[in-house]
KOLTORBA-600890 format. One record per residue (C-alpha): x, y, z; residue number from 1. Coordinates in steps of 0.5 Angstrom, whole numbers. Example, Ala and Ser with C-alpha at 12.3 -4.5 7.8 and 13.67 -1.06 7.14 Angstrom:
<sites>
<site><u>25</u><v>-9</v><w>16</w><seq>1</seq></site>
<site><u>27</u><v>-2</v><w>14</w><seq>2</seq></site>
</sites>
This chain:
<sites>
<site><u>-41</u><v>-66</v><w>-78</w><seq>1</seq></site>
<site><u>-39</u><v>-67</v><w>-71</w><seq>2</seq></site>
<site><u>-38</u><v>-61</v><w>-69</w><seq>3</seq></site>
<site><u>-44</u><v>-58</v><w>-72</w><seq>4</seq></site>
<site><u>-48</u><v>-64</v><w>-68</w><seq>5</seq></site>
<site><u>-43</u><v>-61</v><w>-62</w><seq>6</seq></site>
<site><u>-45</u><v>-54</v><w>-64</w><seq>7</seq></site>
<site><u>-53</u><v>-54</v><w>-63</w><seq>8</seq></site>
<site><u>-51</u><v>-59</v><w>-56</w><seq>9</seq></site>
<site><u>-48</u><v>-54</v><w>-52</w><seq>10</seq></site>
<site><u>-53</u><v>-49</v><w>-56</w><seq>11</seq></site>
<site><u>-59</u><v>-53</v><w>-54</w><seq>12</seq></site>
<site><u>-56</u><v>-54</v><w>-46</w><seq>13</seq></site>
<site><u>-56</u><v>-47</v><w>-46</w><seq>14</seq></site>
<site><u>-63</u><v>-45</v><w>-48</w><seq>15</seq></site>
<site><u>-66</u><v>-49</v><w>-43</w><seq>16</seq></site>
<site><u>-61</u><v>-47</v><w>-37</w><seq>17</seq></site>
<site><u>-64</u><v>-40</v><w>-39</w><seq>18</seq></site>
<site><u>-71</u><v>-42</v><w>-39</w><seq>19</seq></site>
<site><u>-70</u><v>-45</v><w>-32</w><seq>20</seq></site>
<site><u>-66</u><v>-39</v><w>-30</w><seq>21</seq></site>
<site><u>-71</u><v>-34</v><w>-32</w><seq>22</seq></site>
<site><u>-76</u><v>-38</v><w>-29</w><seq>23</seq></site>
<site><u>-73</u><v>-38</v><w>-22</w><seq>24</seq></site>
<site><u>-72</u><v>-31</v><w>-23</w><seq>25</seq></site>
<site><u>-79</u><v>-30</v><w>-24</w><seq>26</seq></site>
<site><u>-81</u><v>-34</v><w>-17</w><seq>27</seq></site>
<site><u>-75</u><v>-30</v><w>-14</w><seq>28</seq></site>
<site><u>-78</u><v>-23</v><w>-16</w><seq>29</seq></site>
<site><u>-85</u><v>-26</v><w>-14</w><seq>30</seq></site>
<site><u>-82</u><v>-28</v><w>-7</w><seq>31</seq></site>
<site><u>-78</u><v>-22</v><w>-7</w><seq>32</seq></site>
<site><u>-85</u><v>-16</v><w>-7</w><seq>33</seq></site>
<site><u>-89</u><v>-21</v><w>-2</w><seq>34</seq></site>
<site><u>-83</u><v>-20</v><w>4</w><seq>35</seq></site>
<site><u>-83</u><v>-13</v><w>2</w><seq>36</seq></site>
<site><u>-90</u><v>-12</v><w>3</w><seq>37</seq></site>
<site><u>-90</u><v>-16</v><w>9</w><seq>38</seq></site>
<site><u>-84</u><v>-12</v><w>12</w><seq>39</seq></site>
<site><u>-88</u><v>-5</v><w>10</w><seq>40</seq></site>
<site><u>-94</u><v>-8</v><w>14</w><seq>41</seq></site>
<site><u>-90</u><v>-11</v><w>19</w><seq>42</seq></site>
<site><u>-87</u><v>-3</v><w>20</w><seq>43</seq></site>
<site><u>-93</u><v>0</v><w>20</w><seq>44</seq></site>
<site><u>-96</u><v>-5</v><w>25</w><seq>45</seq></site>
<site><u>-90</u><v>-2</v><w>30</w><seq>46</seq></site>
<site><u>-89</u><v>5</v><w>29</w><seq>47</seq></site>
<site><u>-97</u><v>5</v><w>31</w><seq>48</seq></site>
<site><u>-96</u><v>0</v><w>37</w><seq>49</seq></site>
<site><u>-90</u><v>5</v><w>38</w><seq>50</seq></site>
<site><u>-95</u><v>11</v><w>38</w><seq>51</seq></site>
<site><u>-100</u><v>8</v><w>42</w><seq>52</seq></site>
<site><u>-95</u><v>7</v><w>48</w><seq>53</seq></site>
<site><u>-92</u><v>14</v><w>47</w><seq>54</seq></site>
<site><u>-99</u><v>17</v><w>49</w><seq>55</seq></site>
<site><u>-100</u><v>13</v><w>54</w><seq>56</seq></site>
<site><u>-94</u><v>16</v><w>57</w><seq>57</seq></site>
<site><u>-96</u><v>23</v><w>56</w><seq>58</seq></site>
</sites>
């Protein structure tokens, strides 16, 4: 009875560890597209400020 109480313990445990894992997951991936959108429009930004120096040049 010990070990079964032990079995469904360490079994629980590990359910919530993947709960809290996956939802972390889910906030990483959110964060994880966000900088990606902010560093495609960042470089967007730059290579205009770039196109805009070099015809002032010629």
């Amino acid at each position: 009875m010990r070990v079964v109480l032990w079995v469904i313990g360490i079994v629980a445990a590990a359910l919530i560890l993947l709960g809290l894992l996956w939802q972390a997951a889910q906030w990483l991936m959110v964060i994880g597209a966000i900088a990606l959108v902010v560093v495609i429009i960042m470089a967007v930004v730059k290579v205009r400020q770039m196109a805009r120096q070099s015809q002032r040049r010629h």
